[in-house]
C-alpha positions in Angstrom: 102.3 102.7 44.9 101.4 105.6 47.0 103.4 109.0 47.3 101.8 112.1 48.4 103.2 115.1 49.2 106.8 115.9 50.0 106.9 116.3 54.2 108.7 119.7 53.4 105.5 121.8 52.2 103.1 120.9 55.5 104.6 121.3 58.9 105.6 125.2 59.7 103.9 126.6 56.0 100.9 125.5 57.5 101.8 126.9 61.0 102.3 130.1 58.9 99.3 130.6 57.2 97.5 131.3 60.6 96.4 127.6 61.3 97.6 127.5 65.0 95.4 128.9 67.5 96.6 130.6 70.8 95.5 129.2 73.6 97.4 130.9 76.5 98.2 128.6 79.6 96.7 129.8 82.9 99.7 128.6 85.4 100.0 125.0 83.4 102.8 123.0 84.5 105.7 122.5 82.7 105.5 118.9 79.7 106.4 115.8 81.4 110.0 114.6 81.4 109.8 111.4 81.5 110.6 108.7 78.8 107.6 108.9 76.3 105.4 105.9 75.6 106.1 104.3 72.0 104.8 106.3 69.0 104.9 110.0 70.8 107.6 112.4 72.2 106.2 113.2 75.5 108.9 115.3 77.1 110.1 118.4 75.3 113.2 117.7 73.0 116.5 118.7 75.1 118.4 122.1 73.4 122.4 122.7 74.4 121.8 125.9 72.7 119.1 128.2 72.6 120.6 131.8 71.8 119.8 131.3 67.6 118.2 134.5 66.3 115.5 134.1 64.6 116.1 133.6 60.1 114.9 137.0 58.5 116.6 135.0 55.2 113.7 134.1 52.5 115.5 130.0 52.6 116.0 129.4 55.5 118.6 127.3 56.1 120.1 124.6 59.0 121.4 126.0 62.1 125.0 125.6 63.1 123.7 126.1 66.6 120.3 124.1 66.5 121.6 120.9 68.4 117.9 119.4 69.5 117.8 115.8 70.9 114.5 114.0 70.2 113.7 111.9 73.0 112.8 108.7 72.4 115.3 108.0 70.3 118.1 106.8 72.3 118.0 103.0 70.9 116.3 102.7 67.8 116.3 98.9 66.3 117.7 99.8 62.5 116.3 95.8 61.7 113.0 96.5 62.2 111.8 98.8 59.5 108.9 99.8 62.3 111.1 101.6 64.5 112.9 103.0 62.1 110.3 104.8 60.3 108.6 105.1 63.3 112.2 107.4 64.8 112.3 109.0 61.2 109.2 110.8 61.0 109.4 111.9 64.8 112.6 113.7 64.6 111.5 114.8 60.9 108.7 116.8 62.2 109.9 117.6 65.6 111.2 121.2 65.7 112.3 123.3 68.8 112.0 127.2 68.2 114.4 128.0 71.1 117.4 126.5 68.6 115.9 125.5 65.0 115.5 128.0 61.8 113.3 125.4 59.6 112.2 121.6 59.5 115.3 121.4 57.6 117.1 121.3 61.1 114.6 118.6 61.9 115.8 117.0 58.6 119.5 116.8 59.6 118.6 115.1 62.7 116.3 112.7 61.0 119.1 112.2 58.6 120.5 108.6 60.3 117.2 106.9 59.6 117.4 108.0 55.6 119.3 106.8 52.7 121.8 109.3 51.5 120.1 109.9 48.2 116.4 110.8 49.9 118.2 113.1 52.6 119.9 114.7 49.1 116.4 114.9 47.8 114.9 116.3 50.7 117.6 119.2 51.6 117.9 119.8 48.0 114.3 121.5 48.2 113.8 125.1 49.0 112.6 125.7 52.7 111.1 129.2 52.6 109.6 129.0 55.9 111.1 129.9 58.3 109.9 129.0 62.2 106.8 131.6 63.0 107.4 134.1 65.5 104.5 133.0 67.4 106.5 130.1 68.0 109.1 131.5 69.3 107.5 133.8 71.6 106.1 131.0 73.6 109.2 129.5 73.1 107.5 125.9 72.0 108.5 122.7 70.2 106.5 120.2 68.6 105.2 116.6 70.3 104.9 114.0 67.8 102.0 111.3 68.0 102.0 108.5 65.6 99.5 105.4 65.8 100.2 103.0 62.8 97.4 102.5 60.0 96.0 100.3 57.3 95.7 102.6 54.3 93.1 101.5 51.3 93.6 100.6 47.7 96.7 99.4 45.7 99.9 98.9 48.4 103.5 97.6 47.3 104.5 94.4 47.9 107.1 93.9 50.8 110.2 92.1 50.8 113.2 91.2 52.8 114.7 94.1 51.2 112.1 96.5 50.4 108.9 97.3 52.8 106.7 100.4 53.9 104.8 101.4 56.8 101.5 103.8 57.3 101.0 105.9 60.2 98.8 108.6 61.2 100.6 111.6 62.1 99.9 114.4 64.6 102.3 117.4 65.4 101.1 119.1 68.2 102.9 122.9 69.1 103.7 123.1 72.8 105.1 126.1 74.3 107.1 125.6 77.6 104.8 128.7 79.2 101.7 126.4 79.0 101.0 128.0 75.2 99.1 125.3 73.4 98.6 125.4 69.3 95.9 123.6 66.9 97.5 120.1 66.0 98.0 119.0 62.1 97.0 115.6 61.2 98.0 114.0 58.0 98.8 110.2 57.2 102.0 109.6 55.9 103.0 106.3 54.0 107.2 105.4 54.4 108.8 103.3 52.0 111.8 101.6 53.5 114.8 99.7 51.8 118.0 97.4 53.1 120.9 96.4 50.9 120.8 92.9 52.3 119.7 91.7 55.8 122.8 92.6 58.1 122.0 95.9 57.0 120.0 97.8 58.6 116.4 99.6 57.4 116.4 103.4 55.8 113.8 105.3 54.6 113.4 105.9 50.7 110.8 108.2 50.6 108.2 109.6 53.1 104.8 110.6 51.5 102.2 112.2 53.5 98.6 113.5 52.7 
């Protein structure tokens, strides 16, 4: 059974140690708004708010203000455990720095496509970083890109109440001034679990590497 790491140590930690490059938009035009194709946010997510100062607090934690709506995610089918994993790890690592503090305001909005106990798990970690100030000076957001994989070795066996699914990953940072950052990559393997079949899929754990 495969685990990997917990989503909450990659996405802005590794924004913060320097990884994104600056690459400065010469007049580019503004991201696309229209609905994105499957597996990728294409337009930038939609903020009612934008005024939240940036966290000076070591744990960051949700914003009361941050309300970010992924696009994409309008109609996601909860009885195929595809598209819900696939809508759970987009609004997982889509952040907005014109409203968010952390990925744990990506979390609570991911929070309808996990069980109770794994959303637990996942707040109950500390988020110490916070989003960069780079970031926010460009004011960006990040596009999510997933393309579904066949990972190697040993996989769990799937059942009308129990499945997974493997994707490749990639967060791209997009500032709305034409700012572009380095993307992260990683693969990430979902485990998913129903009660019984009129109930609809949830994610149990997400493990990425």
């Amino acid at each position: 059974m495969r685990s990997g790491r917990w989503p909450g140590i990659t996405l802005l930690a590794w924004a913060a140690a320097g990884t994104v490059s600056c690459s400065a938009g010469t007049g580019a035009a503004p991201p696309p708004t229209a609905s994105p194709a499957a597996g990728s946010t294409a337009a930038p997510p939609s903020v009612s708010s934008s005024t939240a100062a940036p966290s000076t607090a070591s744990s960051p934690t949700p914003s009361a203000t941050s309300s970010v709506t992924v696009p994409g995610l309008d109609h996601v089918d909860g009885t195929d455990p595809t598209a819900v994993s696939r809508a759970a790890l987009t609004a997982m690592w889509t952040v907005d720095a014109t409203s968010d503090t952390s990925q744990a305001d990506a979390y609570r909005r991911a929070s309808p496509y996990l069980t109770t106990s794994y959303y637990a798990d996942l707040t109950a970690q500390p988020v110490t970083t916070p989003i960069p100030q780079q970031w926010r000076d460009h004011r960006a957001y990040t596009r999510v890109e997933l393309t579904a994989d066949r990972p190697e070795g040993d996989l769990p066996t799937s059942g009308p109440y129990s499945t997974y699914r493997a994707w490749k990953l990639t967060v791209r940072p997009i500032g709305r001034d034409g700012w572009r950052g380095a993307a992260l990559r990683l693969s990430a393997f979902v485990r998913l679990e129903r009660p019984a079949k009129p109930f609809p899929w949830r994610v149990v754990h997400v493990g990425v590497s």
